[in-house]
C-alpha positions as semicolon CSV with decimal commas, in nm:
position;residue;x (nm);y (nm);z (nm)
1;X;13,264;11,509;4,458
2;X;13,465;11,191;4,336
3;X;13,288;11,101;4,031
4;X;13,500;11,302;3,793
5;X;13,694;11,097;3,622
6;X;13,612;10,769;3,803
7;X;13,652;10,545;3,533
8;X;13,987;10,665;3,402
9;X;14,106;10,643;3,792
10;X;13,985;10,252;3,839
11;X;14,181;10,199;3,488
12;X;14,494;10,367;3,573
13;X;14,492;10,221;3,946
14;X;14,495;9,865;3,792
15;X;14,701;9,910;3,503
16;X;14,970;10,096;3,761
17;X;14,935;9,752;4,048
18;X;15,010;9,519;3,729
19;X;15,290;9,775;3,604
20;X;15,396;9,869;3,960
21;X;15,453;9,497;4,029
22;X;15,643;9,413;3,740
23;X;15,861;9,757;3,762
24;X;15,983;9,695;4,124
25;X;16,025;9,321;4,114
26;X;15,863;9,292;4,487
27;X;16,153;9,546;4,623
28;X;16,040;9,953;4,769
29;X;16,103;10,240;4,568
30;X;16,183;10,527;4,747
31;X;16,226;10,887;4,616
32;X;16,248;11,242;4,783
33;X;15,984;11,471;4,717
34;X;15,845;11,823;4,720
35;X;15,541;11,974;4,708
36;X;15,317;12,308;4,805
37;X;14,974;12,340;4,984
38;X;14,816;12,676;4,992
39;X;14,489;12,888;5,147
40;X;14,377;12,925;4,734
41;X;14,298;12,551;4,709
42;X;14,315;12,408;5,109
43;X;13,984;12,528;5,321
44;X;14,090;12,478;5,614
45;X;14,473;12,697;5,616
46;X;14,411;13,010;5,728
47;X;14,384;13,336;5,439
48;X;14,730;13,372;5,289
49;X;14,906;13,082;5,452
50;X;15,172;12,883;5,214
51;X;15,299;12,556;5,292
52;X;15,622;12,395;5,157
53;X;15,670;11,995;5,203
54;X;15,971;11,829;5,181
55;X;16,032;11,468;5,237
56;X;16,070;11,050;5,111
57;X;15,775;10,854;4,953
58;X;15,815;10,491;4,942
59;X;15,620;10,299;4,683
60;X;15,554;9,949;4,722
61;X;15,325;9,673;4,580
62;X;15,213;9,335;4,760
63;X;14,897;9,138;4,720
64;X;14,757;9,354;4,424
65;X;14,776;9,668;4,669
66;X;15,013;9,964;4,531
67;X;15,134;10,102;4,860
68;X;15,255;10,480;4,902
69;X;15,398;10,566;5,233
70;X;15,561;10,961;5,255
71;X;15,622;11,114;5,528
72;X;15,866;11,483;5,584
73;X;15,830;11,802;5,688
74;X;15,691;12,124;5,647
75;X;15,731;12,481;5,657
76;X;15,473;12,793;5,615
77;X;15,521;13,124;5,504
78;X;15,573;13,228;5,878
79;X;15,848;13,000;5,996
80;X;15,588;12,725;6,149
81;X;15,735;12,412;6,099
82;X;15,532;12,031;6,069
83;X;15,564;11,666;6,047
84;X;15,352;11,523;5,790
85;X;15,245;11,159;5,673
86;X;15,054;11,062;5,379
87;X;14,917;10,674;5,334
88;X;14,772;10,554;5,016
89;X;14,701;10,186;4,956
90;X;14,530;10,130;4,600
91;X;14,381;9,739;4,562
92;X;14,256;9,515;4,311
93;X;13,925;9,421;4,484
94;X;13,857;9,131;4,214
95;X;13,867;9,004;3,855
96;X;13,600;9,242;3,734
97;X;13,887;9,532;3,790
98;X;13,704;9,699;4,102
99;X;13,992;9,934;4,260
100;X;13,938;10,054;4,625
101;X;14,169;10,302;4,739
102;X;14,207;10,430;5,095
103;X;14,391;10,762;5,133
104;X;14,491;10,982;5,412
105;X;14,701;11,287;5,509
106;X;14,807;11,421;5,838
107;X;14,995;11,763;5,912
108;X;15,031;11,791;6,287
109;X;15,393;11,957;6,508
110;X;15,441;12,311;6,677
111;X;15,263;12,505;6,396
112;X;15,023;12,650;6,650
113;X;14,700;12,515;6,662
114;X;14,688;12,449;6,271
115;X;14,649;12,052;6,212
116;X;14,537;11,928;5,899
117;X;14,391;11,576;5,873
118;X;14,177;11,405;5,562
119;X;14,079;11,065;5,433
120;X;13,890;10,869;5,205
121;X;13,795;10,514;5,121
122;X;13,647;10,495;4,781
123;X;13,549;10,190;4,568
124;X;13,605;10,260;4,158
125;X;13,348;9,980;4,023
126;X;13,481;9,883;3,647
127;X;13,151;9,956;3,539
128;X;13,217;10,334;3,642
129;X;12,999;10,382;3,975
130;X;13,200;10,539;4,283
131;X;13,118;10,426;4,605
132;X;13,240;10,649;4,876
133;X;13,270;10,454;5,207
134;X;13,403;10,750;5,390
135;X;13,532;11,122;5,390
136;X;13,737;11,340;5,662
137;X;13,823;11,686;5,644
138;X;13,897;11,787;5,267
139;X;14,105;11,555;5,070
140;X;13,990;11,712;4,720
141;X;14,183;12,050;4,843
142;X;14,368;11,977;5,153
143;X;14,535;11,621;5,022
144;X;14,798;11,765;4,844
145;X;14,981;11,456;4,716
């Protein structure tokens, strides 16, 4: 499920901490954004449901670990209204340029019984095996940042 593009991921995540670290000189970087989730790519939103996101994402890097924090709120198609969260911390496991990233999404408020959760923790070996330590709910269609 994760091995498409593995290689080009563990590259980019350890050319971004080096970048990332240089770019921010040690200090946040915080942004608004805005995105959409739908039924078409999310499993587990009911037929026909749209979701519009709206919030900050805070980018930070320490300890070769790029660390994205963004939290907001959200809105369907039918007036239900969310809080959301989304945690990613990329890291430089070692030398060799092994990249683990832990990822996770949470859309939980008064939106009826409708809460979305998902997470991974995946290891991107340099030599272009993926090692997938753990999954929850769908984070290939239900992640959508």
């Amino acid at each position: 499920m994760f091995r498409h593009g593995a290689i080009l991921v563990a590259a980019v995540a350890s050319a971004a901490l080096v970048l990332a670290g240089s770019a921010l000189g040690g200090k946040p970087f915080t942004a608004p954004v805005e995105f959409t989730l739908s039924s078409d790519t999310c499993s587990q939103l009911p037929p026909g449901t749209t979701i519009e996101f709206t919030g900050t994402e805070t980018v930070s890097v320490s300890n070769s670990t790029l660390h994205t924090d963004t939290k907001g709120t959200a809105t369907d198609n039918a007036g239900n209204t969310w809080r959301f969260n989304y945690h990613n911390n990329t890291r430089l496991l070692n030398d060799a340029g092994d990249v683990q990233v832990v990822d996770h999404f949470n859309l939980v408020g008064n939106g009826g019984v409708l809460h979305l959760h998902s997470h991974f923790v995946i290891v991107f070996r340099a030599n272009g095996d993926v090692e997938v330590k753990q999954v929850t709910g769908d984070p290939e269609g239900c992640d959508p940042i």
